[in-house]
C-alpha positions in Angstrom: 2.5 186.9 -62.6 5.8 186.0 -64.0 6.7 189.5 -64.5 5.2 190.8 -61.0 7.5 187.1 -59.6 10.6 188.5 -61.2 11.0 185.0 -63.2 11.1 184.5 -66.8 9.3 182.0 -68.4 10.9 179.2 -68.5 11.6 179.6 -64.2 7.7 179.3 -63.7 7.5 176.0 -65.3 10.9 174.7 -63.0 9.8 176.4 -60.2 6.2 174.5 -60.6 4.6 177.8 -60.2 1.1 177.5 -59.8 -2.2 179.0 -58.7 -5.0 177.5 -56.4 -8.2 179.0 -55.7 -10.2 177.6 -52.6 -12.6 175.4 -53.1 -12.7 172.4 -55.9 -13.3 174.6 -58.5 -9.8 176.0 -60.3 -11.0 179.6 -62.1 -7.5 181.0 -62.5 -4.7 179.4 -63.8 -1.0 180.6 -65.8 -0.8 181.1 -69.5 2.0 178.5 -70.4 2.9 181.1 -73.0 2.8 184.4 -71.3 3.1 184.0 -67.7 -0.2 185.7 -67.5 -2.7 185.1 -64.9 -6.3 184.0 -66.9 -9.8 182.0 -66.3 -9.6 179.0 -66.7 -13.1 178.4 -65.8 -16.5 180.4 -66.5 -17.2 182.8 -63.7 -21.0 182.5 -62.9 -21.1 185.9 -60.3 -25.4 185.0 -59.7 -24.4 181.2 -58.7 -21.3 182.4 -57.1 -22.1 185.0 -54.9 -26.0 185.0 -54.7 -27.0 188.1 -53.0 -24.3 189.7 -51.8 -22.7 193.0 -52.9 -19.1 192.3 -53.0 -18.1 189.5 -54.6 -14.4 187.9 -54.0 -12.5 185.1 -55.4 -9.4 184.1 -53.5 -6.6 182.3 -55.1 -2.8 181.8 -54.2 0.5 181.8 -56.3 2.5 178.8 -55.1 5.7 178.8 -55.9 8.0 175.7 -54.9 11.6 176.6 -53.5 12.8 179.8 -51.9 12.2 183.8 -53.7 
């Protein structure tokens, strides 16, 4: 995420970059370390998306400030 934002590391913590799914549940989330976008939650596909072929998770990057 950093990388594909342009920023370096330290900018994503300044910048309060974050990332939201929908819902309550939170299944992504940045690496402190890396910038890297990871699971932060177990994905459960059967519970998630109970009979149905494609199965999508949306999240958002937000950013705070201008890019």
């Amino acid at each position: 995420v950093a990388k594909d934002l342009g920023l370096q590391l330290p900018a994503l913590r300044e910048r309060g970059v974050r990332v939201v799914s929908e819902g309550t549940m939170q299944y992504f989330a940045l690496h402190g370390q890396t910038g890297h976008l990871v699971t932060a939650e177990r994905i459960d596909r059967e519970q998630l998306c109970e009979g149905v072929q494609q199965c999508v998770l949306r999240c958002e990057v937000i950013v705070e400030g201008e890019m």
